[in-house]
C-alpha positions in Angstrom: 212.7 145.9 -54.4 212.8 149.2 -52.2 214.6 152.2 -53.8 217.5 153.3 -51.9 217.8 156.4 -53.6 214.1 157.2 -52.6 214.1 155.8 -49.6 217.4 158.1 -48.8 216.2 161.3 -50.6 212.7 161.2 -48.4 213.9 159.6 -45.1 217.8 159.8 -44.9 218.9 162.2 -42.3 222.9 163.5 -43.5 225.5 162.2 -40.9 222.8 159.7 -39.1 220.3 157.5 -41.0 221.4 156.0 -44.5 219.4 153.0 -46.3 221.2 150.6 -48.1 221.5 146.9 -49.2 222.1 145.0 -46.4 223.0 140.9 -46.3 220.4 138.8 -48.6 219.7 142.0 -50.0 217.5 143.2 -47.4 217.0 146.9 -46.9 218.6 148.1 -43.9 218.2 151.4 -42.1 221.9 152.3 -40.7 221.7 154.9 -38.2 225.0 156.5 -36.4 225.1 159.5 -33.7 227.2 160.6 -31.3 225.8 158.2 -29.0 225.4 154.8 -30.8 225.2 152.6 -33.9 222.0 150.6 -34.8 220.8 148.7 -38.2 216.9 147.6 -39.0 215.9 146.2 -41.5 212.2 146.6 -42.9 211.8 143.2 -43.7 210.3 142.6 -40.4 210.8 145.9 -39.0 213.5 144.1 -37.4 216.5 146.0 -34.6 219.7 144.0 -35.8 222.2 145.7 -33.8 222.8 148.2 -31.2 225.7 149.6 -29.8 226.5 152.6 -27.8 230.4 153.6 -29.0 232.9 152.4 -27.2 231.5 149.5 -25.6 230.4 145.8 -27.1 227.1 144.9 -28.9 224.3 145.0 -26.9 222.2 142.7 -29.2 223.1 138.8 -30.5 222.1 138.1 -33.7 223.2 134.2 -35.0 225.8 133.4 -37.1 223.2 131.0 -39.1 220.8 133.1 -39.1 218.6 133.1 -42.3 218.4 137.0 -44.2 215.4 135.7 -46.5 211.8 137.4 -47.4 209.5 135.0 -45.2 211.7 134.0 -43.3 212.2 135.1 -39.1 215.9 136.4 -38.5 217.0 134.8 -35.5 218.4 137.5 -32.8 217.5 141.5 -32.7 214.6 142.1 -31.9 212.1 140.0 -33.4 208.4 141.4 -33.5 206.0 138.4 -32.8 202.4 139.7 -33.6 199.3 139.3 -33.5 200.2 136.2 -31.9 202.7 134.8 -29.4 204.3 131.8 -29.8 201.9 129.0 -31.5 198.7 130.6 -32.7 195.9 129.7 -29.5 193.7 127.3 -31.9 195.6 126.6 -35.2 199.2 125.5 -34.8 199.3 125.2 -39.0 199.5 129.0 -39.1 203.1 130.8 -38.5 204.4 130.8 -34.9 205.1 134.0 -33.2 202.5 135.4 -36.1 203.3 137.3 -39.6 204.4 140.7 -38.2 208.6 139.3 -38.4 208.2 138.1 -41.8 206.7 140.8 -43.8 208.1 144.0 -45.6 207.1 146.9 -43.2 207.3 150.7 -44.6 209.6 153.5 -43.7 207.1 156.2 -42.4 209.0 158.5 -41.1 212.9 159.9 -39.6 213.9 162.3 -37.5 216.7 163.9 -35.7 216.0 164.9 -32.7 216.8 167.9 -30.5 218.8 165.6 -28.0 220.7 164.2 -30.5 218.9 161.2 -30.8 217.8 159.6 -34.0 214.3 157.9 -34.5 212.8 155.9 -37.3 209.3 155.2 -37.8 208.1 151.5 -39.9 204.4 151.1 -40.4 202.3 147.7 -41.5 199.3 147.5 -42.7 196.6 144.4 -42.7 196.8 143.0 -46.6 195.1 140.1 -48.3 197.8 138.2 -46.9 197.0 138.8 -43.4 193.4 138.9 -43.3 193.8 135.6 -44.7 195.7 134.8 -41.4 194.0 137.2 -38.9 190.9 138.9 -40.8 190.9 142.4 -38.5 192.3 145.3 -39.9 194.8 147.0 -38.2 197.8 149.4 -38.6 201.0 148.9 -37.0 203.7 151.3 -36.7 207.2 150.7 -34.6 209.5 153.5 -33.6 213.0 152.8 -33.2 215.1 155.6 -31.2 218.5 155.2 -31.0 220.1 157.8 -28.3 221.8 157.2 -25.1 218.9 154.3 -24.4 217.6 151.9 -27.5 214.0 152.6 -27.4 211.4 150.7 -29.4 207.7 151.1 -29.5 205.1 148.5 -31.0 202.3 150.8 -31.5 198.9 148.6 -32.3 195.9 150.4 -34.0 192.6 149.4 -34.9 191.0 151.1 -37.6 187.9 148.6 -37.5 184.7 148.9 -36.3 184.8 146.4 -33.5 187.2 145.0 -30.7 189.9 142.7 -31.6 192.4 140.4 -28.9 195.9 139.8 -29.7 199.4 139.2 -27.6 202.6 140.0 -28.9 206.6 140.3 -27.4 209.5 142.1 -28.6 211.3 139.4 -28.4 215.0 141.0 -27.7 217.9 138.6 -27.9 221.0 139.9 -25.8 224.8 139.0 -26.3 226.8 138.2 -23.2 229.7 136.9 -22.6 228.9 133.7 -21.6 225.4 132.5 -20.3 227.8 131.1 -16.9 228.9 134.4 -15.8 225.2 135.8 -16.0 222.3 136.7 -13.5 219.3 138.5 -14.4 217.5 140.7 -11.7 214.1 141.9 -11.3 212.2 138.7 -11.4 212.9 137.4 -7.6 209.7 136.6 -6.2 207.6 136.5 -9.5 205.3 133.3 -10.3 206.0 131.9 -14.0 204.8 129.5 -15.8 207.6 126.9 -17.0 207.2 125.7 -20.6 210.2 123.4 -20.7 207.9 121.2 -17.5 204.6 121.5 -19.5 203.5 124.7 -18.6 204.3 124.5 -14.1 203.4 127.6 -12.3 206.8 128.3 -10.3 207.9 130.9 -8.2 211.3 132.7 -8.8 213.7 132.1 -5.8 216.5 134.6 -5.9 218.2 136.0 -9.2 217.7 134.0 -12.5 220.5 131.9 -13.3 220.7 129.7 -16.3 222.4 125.7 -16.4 219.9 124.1 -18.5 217.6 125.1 -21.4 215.1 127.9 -20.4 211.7 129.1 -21.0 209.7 131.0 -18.4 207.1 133.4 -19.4 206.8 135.8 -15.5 203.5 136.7 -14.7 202.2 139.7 -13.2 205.5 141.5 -13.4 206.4 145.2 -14.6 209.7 145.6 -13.2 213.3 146.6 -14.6 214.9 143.3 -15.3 218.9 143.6 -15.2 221.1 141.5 -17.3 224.3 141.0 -14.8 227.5 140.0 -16.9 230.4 139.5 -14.7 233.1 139.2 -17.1 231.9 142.1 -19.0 231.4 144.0 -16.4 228.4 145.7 -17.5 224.7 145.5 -16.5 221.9 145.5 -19.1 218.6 147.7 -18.2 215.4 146.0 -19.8 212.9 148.5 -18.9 209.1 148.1 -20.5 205.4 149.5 -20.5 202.3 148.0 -22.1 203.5 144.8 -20.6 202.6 142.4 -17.5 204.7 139.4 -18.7 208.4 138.9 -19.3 210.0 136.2 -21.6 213.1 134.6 -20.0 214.5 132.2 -22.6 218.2 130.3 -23.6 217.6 127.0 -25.7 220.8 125.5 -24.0 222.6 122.6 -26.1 219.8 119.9 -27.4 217.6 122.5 -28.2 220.3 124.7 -30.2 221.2 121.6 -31.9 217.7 121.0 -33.6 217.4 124.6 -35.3 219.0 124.9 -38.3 219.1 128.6 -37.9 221.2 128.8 -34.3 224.4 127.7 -33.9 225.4 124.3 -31.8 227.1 126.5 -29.0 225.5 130.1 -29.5 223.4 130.0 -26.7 226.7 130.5 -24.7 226.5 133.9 -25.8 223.2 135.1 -25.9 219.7 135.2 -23.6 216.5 136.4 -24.5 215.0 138.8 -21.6 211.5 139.9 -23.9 208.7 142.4 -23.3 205.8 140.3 -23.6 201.8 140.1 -23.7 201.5 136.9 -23.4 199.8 133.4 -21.5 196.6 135.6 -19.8 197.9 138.9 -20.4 195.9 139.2 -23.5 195.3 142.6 -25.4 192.4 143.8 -26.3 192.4 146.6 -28.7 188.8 148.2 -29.2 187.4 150.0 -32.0 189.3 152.6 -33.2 191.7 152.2 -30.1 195.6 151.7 -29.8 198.1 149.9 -27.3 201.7 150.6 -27.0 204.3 148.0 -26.3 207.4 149.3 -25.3 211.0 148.6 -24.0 213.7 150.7 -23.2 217.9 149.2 -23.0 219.9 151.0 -21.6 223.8 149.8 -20.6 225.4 150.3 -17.4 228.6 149.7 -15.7 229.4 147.3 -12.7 
């Protein structure tokens, strides 16, 4: 078990970032300023929540969700690395790879001159890992929580040669009601279609969803919008370190088969992710980095 009272006598910042026990017990980092709310937990390194005052959640996290060590939490902000989705030549090892199921470490808090507040997790490669992915590595993830949620995935390699990886922060969204929503930003990008086995489409228009959804867009670096109608706000997606984006809903059959999502939650949620993923592989060379990052902001209609 982590020790709060460390944890808060090293890292706790008075009046914005306090650790305590969160559900299962996890450790959460609870973080309050005068712009927003957040919670993360270090199993997994894992954004629960944000929310700017005055204004609805911006993140979904399930009601069924499972707040167990080795197990995924299903809505945040999910960190899937080294690997997305199944692993490229093993499908026995863990899908979306070990990086949202392990204890992470607080390395650092700050408050910052804008009034911001920003935490810092770090992971490092363990017997556990390399038996999984033998590279070493050191991973560290900075959450800060201001006017915008921004989080970086910042991927080192201590080793003495090259290794390849892909990865996704894989941000779940609450809206209203998947009917009332389009997303923006996409029109006119190719994607590959993994509900019709992997067929290179082209995006005509804004995205709108009426059937289960999974669409990694290729080639893309652009702002994607979340448009929700009845809520009458827009959601900014902004990203760097990224050439693919992760469009995905698991409509009602789908929903119904995971015993950790809710038979009619994916009314109220969509996953827009910043992703390296499909050929827009990573390569991170001896002693080099690469930052993944993505940047929500809110707006009104």
């Amino acid at each position: 078990m982590t020790d709060l009272a460390t944890l808060n006598t090293q890292f706790g910042i008075d009046q914005q970032l306090v650790f305590t026990s969160g559900v299962g017990d996890l450790t959460v980092a609870e973080i309050s300023n005068s712009y927003a709310q957040a919670v993360i937990a270090l199993h997994g390194a894992h954004v629960l929540s944000f929310q700017p005052h005055g204004q609805r959640p911006v993140l979904w996290l399930s009601e069924h969700s499972q707040f167990k060590i080795g197990k995924a939490i299903r809505g945040g902000i999910p960190i899937c690395w080294p690997w997305f989705a199944a692993h490229p030549s093993d499908p026995s090892k863990p899908s979306h790879g070990f990086a949202r199921t392990t204890l992470w470490a607080v390395a650092g808090s700050e408050a910052l001159a804008d009034g911001s507040t920003q935490l810092r997790l770090e992971l490092h490669d363990s017997a556990e890992t390399q038996a999984l992915w033998p590279h070493p590595f050191r991973l560290e993830l900075v959450v800060t929580v201001g006017p915008a949620l921004q989080v970086d995935l910042n991927i080192y390699n201590p080793g003495d040669g090259p290794f390849v990886c892909t990865d996704a922060l894989h941000t779940y969204f609450g809206v209203s009601d998947i009917a009332n929503v389009t997303i923006r930003g996409l029109e006119n990008v190719a994607y590959l279609d993994k509900v019709d086995h992997d067929g290179r489409k082209m995006q005509q228009g804004p995205i709108t969803i009426t059937a289960e959804t999974d669409r990694i867009y290729l080639d893309t670096t652009a702002d994607c919008l979340i448009v929700d109608s009845s809520w009458q706000r827009r959601i900014r997606v902004a990203k760097q370190g990224s050439q693919t984006t992760v469009v995905w809903n698991p409509w009602i059959e789908k929903s119904q088969r995971m015993t950790d999502f809710g038979d009619e939650e994916y009314h109220g949620m969509v996953c827009v992710e910043t992703t390296n993923a499909a050929d827009d592989v990573v390569t991170v060379p001896a002693r080099g980095s690469h930052r993944l990052q993505t940047s929500i902001t809110v707006e009104p209609i």
